[in-house]
N, C-alpha and C positions, 0 to 999 in steps of 0.2 A: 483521491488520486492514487492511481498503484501504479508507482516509478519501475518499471524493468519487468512491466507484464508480462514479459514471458509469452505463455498461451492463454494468457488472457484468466485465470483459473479465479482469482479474486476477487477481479470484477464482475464475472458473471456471479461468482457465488453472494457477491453482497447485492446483487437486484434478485437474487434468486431468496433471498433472506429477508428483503424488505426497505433492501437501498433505493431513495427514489432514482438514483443517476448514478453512474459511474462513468470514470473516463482511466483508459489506460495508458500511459508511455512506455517506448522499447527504443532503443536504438538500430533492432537490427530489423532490417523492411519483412523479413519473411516471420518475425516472433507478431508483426503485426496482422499480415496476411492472416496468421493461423487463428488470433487473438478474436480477429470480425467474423473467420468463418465456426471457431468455434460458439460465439455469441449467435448469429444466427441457427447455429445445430438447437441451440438451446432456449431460443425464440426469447430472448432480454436486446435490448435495446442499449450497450453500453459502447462506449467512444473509444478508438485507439487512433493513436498518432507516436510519430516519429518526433524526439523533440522539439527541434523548428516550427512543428506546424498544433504543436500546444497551445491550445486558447490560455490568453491573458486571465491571471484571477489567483483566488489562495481557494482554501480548502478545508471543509472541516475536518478531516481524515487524511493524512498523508502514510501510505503504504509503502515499504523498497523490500524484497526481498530478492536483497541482490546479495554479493559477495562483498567484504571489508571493503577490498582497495576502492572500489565506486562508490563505497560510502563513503569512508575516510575525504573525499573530494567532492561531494554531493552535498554534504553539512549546511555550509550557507544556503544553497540554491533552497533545500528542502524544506528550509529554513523560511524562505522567504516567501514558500506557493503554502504554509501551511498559516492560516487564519489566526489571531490574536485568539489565543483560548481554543486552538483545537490540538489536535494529535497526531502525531508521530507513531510509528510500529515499524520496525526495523527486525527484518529478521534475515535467514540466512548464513547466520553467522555462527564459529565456531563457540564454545563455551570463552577458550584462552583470548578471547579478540574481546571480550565485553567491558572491559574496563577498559583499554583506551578509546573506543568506539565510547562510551559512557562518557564518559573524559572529551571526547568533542562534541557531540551535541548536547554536553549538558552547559554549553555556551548560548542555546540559545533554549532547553527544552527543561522541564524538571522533569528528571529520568529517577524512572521506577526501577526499583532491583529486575534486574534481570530474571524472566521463566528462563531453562536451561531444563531441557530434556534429549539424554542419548548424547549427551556433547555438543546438542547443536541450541542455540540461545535467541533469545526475543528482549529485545527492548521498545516499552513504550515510554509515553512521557507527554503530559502538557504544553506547548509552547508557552513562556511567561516574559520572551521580548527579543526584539530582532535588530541587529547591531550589523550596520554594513550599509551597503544599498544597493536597493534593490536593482537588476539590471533589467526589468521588465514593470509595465506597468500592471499595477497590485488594485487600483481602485473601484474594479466592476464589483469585487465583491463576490465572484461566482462560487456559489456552495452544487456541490457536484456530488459529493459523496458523504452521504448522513449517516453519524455515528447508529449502528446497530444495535438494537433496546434487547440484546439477547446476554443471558448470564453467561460472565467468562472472565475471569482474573484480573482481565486489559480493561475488561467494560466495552471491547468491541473484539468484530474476528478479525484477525487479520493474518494469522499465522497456523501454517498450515496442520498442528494434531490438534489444535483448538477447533480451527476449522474444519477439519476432518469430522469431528466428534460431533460437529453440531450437523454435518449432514448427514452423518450417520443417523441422529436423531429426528430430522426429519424426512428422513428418505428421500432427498433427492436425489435424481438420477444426473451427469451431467456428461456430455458429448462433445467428443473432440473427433480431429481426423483420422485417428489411430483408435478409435472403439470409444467405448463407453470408460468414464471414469468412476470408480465405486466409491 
């Protein structure tokens, strides 16, 4: 699951890597627009929706590369769509934001020191239990997005000079509406 898809760039890259499925969310209708036509430029078959219309389920992989403050308030939610023994990757964020950011999801996650490169910082982490309730139903069990057997610090890609690095190394090429991305 990549929370805050954007243009979709995660998603495609983890079916372009070897994910069997990917699904993305955005809040805003037009990061989805771009999100399906750039997955179709790139001929992968990954899911985007608007919150509301997110299928029911957890996840083995939970992605946000969003800004603090929608994390800071995401915690639980992220918390609750990520599978008993999966992961979290949280990126976006400044270096000075990792320790309280650290500090709330390590309510529900055990969080790994922080990568921090250039100021800008990654947190991953295990989920190890979930405290609250759930406001959606959790029991299909749908596994959507499968941890990536590719070497990298986290043990998955999810953030983007890690990611960068790995498509650098297999040369993929990937297409959006504004050109080619390298």
């Amino acid at each position: 699951l990549d929370y805050g898809c954007g243009s979709g760039i995660l998603a495609i890259a983890a079916l372009k890597l070897g994910a069997g499925s990917a699904i993305g969310v955005d809040i805003d209708e037009q990061a989805i627009r771009a999100s399906k036509d750039n997955a179709a430029q790139n001929n992968v078959d990954a899911q985007f929706y608007l919150p509301d219309g997110l299928p029911q389920g957890q996840f083995d992989v939970v992605v946000a590369n969003i800004l603090a403050n929608p994390l800071r308030m995401l915690g639980e939610m992220l918390a609750a769509r990520t599978k008993q023994g999966g992961r979290i990757v949280l990126s976006g964020l400044l270096d000075e934001q990792v320790e309280e950011l650290s500090g709330i999801y390590s309510q529900w996650f055990d969080i790994e020191p922080a990568e921090i490169e250039e100021g800008w910082a990654r947190l991953s982490g295990v989920i190890f239990r979930y405290k609250g309730r759930p406001k959606f139903n959790l029991s299909d069990g749908l596994f959507v997005l499968k941890t990536l057997n590719i070497p990298a610090k986290s043990g998955i890609i999810a953030y983007y000079f890690d990611l960068s690095e790995h498509i650098r190394r297999a040369r993929l090429t990937f297409h959006c509406a504004h050109g080619k991305i390298p």
